[in-house]
C-alpha positions as CSV (number, residue, x, y, z in Angstrom):
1,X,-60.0,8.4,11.4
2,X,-57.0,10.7,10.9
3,X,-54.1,10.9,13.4
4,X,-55.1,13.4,15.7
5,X,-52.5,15.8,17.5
6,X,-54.2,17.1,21.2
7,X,-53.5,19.5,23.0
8,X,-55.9,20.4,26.1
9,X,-56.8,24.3,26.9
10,X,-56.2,23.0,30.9
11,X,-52.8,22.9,29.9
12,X,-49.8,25.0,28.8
13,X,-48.9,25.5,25.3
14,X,-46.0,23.3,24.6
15,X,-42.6,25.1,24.5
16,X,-41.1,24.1,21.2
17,X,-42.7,22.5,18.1
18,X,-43.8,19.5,19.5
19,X,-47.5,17.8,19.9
20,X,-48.3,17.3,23.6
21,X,-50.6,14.4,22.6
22,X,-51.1,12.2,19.1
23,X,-53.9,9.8,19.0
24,X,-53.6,7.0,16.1
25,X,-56.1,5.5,14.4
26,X,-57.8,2.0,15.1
27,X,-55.7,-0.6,13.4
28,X,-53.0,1.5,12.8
29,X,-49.7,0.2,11.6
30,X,-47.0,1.1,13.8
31,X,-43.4,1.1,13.0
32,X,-41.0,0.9,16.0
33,X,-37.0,2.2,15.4
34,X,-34.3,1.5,18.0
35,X,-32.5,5.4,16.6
36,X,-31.1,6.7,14.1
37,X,-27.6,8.0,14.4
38,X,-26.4,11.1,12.4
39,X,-24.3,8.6,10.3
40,X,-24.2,8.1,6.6
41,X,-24.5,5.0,4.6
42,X,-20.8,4.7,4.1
43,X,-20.3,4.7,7.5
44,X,-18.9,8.1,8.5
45,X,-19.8,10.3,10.7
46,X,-20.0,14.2,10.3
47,X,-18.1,16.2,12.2
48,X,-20.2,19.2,12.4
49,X,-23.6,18.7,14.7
50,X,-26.0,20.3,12.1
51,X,-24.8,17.5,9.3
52,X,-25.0,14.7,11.9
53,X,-28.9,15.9,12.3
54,X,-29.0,16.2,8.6
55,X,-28.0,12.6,8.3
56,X,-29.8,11.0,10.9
57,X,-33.6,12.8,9.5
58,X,-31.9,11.0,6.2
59,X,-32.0,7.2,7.8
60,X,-35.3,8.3,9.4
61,X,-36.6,9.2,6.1
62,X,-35.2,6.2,4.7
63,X,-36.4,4.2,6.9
64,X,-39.9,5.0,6.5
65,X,-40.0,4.9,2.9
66,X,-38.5,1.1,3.1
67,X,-41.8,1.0,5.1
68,X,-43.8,3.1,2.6
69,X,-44.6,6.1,5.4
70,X,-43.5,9.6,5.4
71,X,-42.6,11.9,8.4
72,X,-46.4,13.1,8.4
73,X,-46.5,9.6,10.0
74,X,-44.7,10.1,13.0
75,X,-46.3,9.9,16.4
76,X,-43.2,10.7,18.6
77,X,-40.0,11.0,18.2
78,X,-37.1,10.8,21.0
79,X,-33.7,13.1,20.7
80,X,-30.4,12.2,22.5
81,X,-27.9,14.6,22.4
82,X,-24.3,14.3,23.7
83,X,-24.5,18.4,24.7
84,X,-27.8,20.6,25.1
85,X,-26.1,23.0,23.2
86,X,-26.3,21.0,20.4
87,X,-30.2,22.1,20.5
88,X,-30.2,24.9,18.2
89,X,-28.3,23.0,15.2
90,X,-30.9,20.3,15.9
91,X,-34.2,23.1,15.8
92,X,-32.8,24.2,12.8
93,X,-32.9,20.9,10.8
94,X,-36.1,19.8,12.6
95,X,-38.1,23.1,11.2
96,X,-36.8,22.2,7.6
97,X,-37.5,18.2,8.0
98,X,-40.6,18.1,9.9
99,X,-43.7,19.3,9.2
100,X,-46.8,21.2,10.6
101,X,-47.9,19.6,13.1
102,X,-44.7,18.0,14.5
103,X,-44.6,15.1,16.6
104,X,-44.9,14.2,20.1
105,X,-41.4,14.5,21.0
106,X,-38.8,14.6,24.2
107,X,-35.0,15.6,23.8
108,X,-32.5,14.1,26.3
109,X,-29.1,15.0,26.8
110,X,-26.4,12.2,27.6
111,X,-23.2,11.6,28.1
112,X,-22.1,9.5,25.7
113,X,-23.8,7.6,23.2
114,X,-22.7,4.3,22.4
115,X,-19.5,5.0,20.4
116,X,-17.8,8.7,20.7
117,X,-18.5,10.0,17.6
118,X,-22.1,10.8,17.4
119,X,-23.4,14.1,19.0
120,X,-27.2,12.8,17.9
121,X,-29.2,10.2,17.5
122,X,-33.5,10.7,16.5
């Protein structure tokens, strides 16, 4: 059994390119990350919000190939931003990184993150 993405007829269509619902598979390995900042492996942290999305989809990426997955393996994935109008920099990386169909996914904005620096973390 494949993952399945749901969405019922009873309900609206979701807003943005999301999955309501994902069902996993029996058995299914599942692979649990505490975030990823938009931070690079040297440490530093891009200024511009778009580049911190870039770099934070990189340690997602990375992440799951140290685990030998790929994003088509997501079930859900949770945004924090530091601003909601930090949205459209982050639906513009999303569209590129993720593919058809996305994710379950929720995006919270708050005020701050643990350091400063970071407008996003995935």
């Amino acid at each position: 059994m494949a993952m399945q993405h749901i969405h019922s007829d009873e309900t609206a269509a979701p807003l943005l390119a999301h999955s309501d619902t994902v069902l996993t598979p029996p058995c299914t390995a599942i692979l649990v990350s505490s975030g990823m900042l938009g931070m690079r492996k040297d440490g530093t942290i891009p200024e511009s919000t778009e580049e911190q999305v870039e770099a934070a989809f990189d340690n997602v990426e990375a992440v799951l190939r140290a685990a030998v997955m790929e994003m088509g393996d997501i079930v859900k994935m949770t945004i924090f931003t530091t601003d909601a109008r930090y949205r459209d920099a982050f639906r513009a990386v999303h569209a590129k990184r993720v593919g058809e169909p996305a994710p379950a996914s929720t995006r919270v904005v708050i005020t701050p993150l643990s350091i400063p620096e970071p407008k996003v973390t995935l």
